[in-house]
C-alpha positions in Angstrom: 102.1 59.1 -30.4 103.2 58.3 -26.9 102.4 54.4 -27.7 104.4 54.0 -31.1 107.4 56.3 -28.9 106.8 53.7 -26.3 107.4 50.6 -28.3 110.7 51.9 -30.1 112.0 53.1 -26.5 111.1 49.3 -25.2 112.6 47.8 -28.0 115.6 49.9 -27.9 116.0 49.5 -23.7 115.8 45.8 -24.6 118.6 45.5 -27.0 120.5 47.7 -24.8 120.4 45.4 -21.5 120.6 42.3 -23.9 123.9 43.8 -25.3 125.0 45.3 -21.7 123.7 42.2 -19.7 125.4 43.5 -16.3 124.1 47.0 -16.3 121.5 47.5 -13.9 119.9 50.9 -15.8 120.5 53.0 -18.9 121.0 56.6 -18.1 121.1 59.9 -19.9 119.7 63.2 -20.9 116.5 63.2 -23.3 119.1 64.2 -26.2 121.6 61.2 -25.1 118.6 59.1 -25.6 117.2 60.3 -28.7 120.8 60.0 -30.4 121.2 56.4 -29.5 117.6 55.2 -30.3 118.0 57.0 -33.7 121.5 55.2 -33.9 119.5 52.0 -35.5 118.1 53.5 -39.4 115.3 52.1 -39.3 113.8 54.0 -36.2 115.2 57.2 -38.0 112.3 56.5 -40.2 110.0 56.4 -37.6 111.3 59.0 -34.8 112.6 61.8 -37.7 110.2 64.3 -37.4 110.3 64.0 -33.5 111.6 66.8 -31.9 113.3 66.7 -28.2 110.7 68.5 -26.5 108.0 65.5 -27.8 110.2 63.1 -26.5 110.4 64.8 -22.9 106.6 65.1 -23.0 106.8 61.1 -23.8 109.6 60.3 -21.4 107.0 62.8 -19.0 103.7 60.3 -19.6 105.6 57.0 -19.5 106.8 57.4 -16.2 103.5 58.6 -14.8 101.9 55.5 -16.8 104.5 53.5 -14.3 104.8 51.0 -17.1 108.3 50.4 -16.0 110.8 51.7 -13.9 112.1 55.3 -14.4 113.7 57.8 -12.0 114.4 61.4 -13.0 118.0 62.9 -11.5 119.3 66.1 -12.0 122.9 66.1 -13.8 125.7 68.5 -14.7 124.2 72.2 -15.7 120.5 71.4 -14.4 120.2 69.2 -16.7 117.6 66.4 -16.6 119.0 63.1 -16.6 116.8 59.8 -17.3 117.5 56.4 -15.6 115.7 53.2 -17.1 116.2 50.1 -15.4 116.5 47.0 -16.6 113.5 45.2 -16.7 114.2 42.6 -14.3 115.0 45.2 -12.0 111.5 46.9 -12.4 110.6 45.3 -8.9 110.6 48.0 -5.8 113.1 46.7 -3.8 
């Protein structure tokens, strides 16, 4: 499951930085996320039975994976917020 959430997040992260071409990361809580990946109908077919705990849990195991660049901040109310960065800023500085 992690895999298949995997590819619909890359996919998604890459539409996203091609659409917002000066943005150096995405950011936002695990709900945030979910919502805007969900936005395209055809990954409502895929990600419908997911629920936002699963997604944590997956957001949880791709970041130790360190497939790509992701930092975990703490937001407004304790809440957890997700950064993503685009992929040509996946490089430690």
């Amino acid at each position: 499951p992690t895999t298949s959430f995997k590819e619909v997040l890359v996919e998604y992260l890459a539409a996203w930085f091609n659409a917002n071409a000066e943005a150096k990361y995405w950011e936002g809580t695990v709900s945030l996320l979910l919502r805007a990946i969900l936005e395209t109908q055809s990954n409502d077919l895929i990600l419908r039975s997911m629920r936002l705990d699963q997604v944590s849990r997956f957001l949880e195991q791709i970041q130790r994976e360190g497939t790509f660049k992701v930092v975990v901040t703490t937001g407004a109310h304790n809440t957890r917020i997700w950064r993503f960065y685009a992929f040509k800023y996946e490089q430690p500085a």
